[in-house]
C-alpha positions as CSV (number, residue, x, y, z in Angstrom):
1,X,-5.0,54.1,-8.3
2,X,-5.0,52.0,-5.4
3,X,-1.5,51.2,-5.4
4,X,0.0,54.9,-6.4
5,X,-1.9,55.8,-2.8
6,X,0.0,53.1,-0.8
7,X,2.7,54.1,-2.5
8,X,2.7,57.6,-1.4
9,X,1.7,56.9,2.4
10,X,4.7,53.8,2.8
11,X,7.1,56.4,1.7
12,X,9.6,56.2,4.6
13,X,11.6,59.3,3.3
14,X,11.2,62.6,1.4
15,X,13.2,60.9,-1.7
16,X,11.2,57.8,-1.4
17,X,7.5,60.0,-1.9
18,X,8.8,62.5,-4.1
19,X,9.4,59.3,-6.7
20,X,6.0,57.7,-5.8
21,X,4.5,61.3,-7.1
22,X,6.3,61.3,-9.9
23,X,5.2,57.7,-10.7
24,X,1.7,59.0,-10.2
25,X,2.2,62.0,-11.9
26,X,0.5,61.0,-15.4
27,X,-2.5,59.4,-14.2
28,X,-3.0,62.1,-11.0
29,X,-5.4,64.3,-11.9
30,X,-7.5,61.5,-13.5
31,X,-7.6,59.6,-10.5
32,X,-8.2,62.3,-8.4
33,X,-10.6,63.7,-10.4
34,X,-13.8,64.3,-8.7
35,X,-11.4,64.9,-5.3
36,X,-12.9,67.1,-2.6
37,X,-10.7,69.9,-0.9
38,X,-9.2,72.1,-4.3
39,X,-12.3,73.4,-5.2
40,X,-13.4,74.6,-1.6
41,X,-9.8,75.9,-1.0
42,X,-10.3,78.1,-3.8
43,X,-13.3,79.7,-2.7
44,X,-12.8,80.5,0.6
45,X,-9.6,82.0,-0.5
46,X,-11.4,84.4,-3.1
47,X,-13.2,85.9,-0.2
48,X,-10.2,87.6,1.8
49,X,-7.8,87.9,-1.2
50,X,-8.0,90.1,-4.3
51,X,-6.5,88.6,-7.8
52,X,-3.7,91.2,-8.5
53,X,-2.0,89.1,-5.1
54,X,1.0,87.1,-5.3
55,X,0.0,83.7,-4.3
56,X,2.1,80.4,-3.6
57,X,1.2,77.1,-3.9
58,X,2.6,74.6,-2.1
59,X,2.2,71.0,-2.4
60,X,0.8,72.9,-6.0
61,X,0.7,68.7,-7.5
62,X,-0.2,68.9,-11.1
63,X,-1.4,72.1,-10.6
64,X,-5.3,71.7,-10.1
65,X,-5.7,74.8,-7.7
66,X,-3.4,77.2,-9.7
67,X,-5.8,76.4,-12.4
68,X,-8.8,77.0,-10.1
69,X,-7.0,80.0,-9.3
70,X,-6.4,81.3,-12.6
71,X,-10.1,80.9,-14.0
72,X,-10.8,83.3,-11.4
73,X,-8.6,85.8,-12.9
74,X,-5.1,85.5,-10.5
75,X,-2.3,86.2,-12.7
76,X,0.7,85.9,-9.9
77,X,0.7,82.6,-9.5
78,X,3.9,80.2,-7.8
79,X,3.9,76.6,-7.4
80,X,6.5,74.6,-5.3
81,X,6.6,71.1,-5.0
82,X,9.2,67.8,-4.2
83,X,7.9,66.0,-6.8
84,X,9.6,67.0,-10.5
85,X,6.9,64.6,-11.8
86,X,4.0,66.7,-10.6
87,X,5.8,70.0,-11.2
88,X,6.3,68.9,-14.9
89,X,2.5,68.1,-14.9
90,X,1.5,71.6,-13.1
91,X,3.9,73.4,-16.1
92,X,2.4,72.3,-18.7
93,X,-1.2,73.9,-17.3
94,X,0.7,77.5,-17.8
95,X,-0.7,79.1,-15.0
96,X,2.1,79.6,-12.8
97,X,4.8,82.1,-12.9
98,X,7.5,79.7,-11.5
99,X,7.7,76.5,-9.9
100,X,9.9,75.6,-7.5
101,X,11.4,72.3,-5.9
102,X,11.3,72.1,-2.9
103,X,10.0,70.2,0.2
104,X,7.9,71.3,3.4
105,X,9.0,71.1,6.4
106,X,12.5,72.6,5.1
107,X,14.0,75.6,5.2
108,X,12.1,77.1,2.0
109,X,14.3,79.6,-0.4
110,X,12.3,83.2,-0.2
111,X,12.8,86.0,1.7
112,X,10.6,86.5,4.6
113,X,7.2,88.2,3.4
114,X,7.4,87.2,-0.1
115,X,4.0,86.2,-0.4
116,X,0.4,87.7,-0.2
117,X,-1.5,84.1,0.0
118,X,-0.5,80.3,0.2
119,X,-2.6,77.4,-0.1
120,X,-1.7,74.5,0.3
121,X,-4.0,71.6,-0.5
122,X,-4.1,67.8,-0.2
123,X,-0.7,68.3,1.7
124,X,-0.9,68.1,5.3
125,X,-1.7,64.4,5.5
126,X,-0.3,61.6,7.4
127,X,3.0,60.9,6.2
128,X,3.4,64.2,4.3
129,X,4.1,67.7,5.1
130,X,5.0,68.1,8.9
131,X,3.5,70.7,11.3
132,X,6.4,72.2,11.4
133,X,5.6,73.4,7.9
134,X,3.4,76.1,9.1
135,X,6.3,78.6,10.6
136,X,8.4,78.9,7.4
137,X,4.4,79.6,6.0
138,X,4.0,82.2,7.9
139,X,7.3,83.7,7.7
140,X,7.0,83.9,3.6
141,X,3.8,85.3,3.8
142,X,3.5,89.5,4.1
143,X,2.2,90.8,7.7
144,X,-1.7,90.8,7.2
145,X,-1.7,87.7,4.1
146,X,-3.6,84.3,4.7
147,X,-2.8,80.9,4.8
148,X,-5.6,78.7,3.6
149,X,-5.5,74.7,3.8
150,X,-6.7,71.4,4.0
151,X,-6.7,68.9,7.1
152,X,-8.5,65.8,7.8
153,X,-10.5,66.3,11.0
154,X,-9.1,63.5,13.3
155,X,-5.4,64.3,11.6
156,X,-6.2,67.7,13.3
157,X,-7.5,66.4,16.6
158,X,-4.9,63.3,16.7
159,X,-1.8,65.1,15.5
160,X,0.9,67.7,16.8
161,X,-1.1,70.1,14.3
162,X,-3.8,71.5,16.6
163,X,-1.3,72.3,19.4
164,X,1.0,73.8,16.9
165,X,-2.0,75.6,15.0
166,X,-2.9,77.1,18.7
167,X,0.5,78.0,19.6
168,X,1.2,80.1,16.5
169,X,-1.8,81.8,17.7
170,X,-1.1,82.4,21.1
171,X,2.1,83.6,20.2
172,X,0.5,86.1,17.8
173,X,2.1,84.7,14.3
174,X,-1.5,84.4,13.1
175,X,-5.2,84.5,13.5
176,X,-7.9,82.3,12.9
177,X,-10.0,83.9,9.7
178,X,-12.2,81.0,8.9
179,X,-13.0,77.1,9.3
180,X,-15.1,75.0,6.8
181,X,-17.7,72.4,8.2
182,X,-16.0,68.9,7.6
183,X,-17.4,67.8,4.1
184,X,-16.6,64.7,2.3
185,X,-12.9,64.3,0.2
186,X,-14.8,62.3,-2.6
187,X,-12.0,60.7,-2.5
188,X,-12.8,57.4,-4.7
189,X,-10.1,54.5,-2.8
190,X,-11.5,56.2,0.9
191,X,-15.1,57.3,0.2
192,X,-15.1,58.1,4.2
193,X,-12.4,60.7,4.6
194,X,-13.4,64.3,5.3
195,X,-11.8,66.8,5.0
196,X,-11.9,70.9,6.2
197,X,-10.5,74.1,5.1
198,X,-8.5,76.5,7.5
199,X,-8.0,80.3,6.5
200,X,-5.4,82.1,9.1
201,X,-3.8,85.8,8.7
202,X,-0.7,86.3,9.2
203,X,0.1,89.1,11.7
């Protein structure tokens, strides 16, 4: 497992950690198995969103929180993902209604207030999913929907994400709902990485 994770945080380029994932792919879940962060995400988002919603998730991986999702009854379910890898991984769980390929930080291909929810999960990591990820998030997601996701603590306090995270909010785009207490990613290569969840509505 060791080497799949330095694979995925040397990627230099999208292309580069898209084919790392879908190296990983196979073995993901299974590595990853007692990971900290999917599980929380999924039931802080239960409290501000009903199951009948439409929810995206991106960074959705081999699906492990679309599966969450589903065993609590969500039926509308999207994934999106660069890796085709992970996305064949996350299709063969059968929870989503469509995956999509596509990378964060773009441009993504919906219409503005598309979605009711997104999560994304595991994502916004060093290396990964840019800040600047958060304002095509917001503008997919319907006027009064929530954004719910996992950051590290110091990535948060060291990184453009806290300014950017404030900004949004000043600006009005969205409101802080909710933050987690920092708990423990379980993660089993860096046993000392915490991790928190954020919950923001859209406005």
């Amino acid at each position: 497992m060791t080497s799949n994770v330095e694979a995925v945080f040397a990627a230099a380029t999208p292309e580069e950690l898209a084919a790392s994932y879908d190296r990983w792919a196979p073995s993901y879940e299974t590595d990853l198995s007692n990971q900290g962060g999917p599980r929380e995400a999924v039931d802080l988002l239960v409290k501000y969103v009903a199951p009948s919603a439409r929810v995206l998730d991106a960074g959705c991986g081999t699906g492990v929180v679309g599966g969450l999702l589903a065993e609590r009854g969500f039926q509308h379910l999207e994934g999106l993902d660069l890796s085709t890898g992970m996305l064949d991984e996350a299709r063969k769980k059968q929870c989503y209604s469509a995956l999509h390929q596509q990378a964060l930080g773009e441009t993504l291909d919906f219409p503005d207030a598309t979605f009711d929810a997104v999560t994304v999960v595991g994502v916004f990591v060093m290396g990964h999913a840019p800040s600047r990820s958060l304002h095509e998030l917001i503008r997919i997601t319907k006027p009064g929907g929530y954004i719910i996701f996992t950051l590290r603590p110091e990535l948060y306090a060291n990184s453009d994400f806290k300014p950017t995270m404030a900004a949004l909010e000043q600006d009005g785009r969205w409101r802080l709902a909710e933050a987690s207490d920092a708990f423990h990613g379980r993660f089993k290569a860096h046993p000392e990485v915490m991790l928190q969840v954020w919950v923001y509505q859209t406005t």
